[in-house]
N, C-alpha and C positions, 0 to 999 in steps of 0.2 A: 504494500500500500504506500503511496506517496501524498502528499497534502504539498500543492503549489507548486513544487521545482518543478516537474514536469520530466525529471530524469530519468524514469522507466519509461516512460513516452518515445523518449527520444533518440535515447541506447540502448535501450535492453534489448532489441530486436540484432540490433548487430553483433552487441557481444555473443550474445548464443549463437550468432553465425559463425563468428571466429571462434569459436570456443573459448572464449575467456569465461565465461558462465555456459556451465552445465545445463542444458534443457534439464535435466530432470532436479536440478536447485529450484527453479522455475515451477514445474511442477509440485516439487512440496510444498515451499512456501506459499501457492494457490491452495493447496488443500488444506494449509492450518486455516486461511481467512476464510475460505468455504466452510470447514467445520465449524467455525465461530459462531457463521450463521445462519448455519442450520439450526444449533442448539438454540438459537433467541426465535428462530420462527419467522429469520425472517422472507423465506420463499412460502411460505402459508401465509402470512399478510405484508406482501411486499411494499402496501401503499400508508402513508400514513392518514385517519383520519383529520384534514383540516379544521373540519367543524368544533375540532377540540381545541385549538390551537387559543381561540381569545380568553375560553373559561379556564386557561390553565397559566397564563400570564398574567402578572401583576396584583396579583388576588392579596388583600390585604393581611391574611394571616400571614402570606409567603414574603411579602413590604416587611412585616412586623419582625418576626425570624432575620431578616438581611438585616434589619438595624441593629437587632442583637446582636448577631454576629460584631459587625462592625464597630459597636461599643468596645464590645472583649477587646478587637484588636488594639484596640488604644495602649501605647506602649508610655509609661512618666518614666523618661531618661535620670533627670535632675527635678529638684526642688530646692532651693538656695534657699536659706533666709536670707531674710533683705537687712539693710543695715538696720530698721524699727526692732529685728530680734526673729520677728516671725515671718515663716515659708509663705513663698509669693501667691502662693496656690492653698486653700481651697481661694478665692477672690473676696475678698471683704467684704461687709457689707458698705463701708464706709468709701469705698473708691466710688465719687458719687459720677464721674465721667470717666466713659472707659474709650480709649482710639483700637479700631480695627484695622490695621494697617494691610495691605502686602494686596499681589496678586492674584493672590488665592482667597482673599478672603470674603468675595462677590462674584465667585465666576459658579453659575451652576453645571455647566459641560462638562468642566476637569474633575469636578465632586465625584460624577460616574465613575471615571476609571481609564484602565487603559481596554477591557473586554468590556465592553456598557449590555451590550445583548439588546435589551429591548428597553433598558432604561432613558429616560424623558427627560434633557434636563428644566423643561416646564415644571415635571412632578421634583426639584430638588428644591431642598433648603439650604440656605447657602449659613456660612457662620455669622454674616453680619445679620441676615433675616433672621436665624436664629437668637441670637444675643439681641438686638431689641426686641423682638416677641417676649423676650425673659424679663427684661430686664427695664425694656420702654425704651422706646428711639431715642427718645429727647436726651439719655445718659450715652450713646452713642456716637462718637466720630466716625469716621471713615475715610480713609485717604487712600487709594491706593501702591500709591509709594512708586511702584518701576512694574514694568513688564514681565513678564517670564523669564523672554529675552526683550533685550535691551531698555528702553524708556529712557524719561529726558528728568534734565535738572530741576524742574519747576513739581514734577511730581514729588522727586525728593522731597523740595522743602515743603511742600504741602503737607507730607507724610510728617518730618520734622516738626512744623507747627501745630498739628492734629497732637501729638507727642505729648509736648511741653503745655498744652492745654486742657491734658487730659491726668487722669490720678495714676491709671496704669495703661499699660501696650499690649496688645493682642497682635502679634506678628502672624501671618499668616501664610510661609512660605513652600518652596518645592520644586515638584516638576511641571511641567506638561506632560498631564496623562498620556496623552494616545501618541505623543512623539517620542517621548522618551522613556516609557517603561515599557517591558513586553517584548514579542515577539517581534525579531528586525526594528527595535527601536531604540534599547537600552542606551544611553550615554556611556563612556569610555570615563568619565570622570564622576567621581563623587560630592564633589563639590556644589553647592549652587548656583545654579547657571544666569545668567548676565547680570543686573546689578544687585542682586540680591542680595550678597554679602554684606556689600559697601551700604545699603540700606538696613542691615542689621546691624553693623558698628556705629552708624549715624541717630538709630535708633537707641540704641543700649548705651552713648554716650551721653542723652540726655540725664540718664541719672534716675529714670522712675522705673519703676516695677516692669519686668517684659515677660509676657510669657510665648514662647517659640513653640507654634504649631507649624508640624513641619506635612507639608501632602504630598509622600509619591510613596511608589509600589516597591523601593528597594531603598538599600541603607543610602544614606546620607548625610554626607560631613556639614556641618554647620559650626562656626564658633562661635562659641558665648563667651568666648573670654573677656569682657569688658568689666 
């Protein structure tokens, strides 16, 4: 079986002529994927019912299960105290302005992922939606700060003055989903890619509380060192 290359398509007819592969290699490995599927039935219902296809997507118990999931994955790296003595996290009641900063933290597309399937990013809550829904807009900033890739100086200082106007920072950085994690997409680096960095030392040199939400599908180096 191949997915995409197209390289049994294209070779395997000659190698077995040259004899570099055995016709009868050829032959077994067809009868391991034929016996697969005969045992699942599927030459007794070759076709699939469509009709089943909408009642079986998106069905609210199977929504509710994925957000579970998804909570679990929440990994907490660090938890500093701040210089007041106490850890920056659970959030105070007292931080009465909170700034949402970054890329990520209004985009509902990249929320999906790098396999979305039949995910909508209409049906997504983003963090910022989320965090005023919680909390009430009117306590929310939002700046988005840089792009993924690249962005310009004026977003910075936006991001900056949202910051220092605010009690604490909700950084909200990563990758782009569907180009950089996954199948044919992963980055070569771990780092965060365009000014993301240089917006988290800009950020974390303000001096207030940060907490670093980081979105992608594999490890990633971020520093907090400030």
């Amino acid at each position: 079986m191949d997915m995409v290359s197209s390289l049994y398509h294209e070779n395997l007819v000659q190698l077995v002529r040259s004899g570099q592969v055995p016709e009868t290699a050829v032959d077994e490995s067809v009868r391991r994927v034929l016996r697969v599927k005969f045992a699942l039935g599927l030459f007794d219902r070759p076709f699939a019912d469509e009709a089943k296809e909408a009642g079986a997507m998106l069905q609210p118990e199977s929504l509710s299960l994925a957000r579970t999931a998804a909570e679990r994955s929440f990994v907490l790296l660090k938890n500093a105290d701040f210089p007041a003595g106490a850890p920056v996290l659970p959030l105070s009641t007292e931080s009465r302005m909170i700034a949402v900063v970054g890329p990520l933290a209004d985009d509902p597309k990249d929320m999906l992922g790098s396999w979305a399937g039949q995910g909508r990013p209409e049906d997504v809550i983003t963090l910022r939606t989320a965090l005023a829904q919680r909390v009430g807009a009117d306590r929310v900033r939002y700046a988005k700060g840089t792009e993924i890739i690249g962005g310009s100086d004026e977003q910075l200082a936006e991001a900056l003055k949202a910051a220092e106007q605010s009690d604490v920072v909700i950084l909200a950085l990563g990758e782009n989903a569907p180009e950089m994690t996954g199948e044919a997409a992963s980055r070569a680096h771990l780092g965060l890619p365009g000014r993301q960095e240089q917006l988290l030392e800009k950020i974390g040199a303000t001096g207030k509380p940060v907490v670093l939400l980081l979105f992608s599908g594999r490890p990633t180096n971020a520093s907090m060192g400030f």
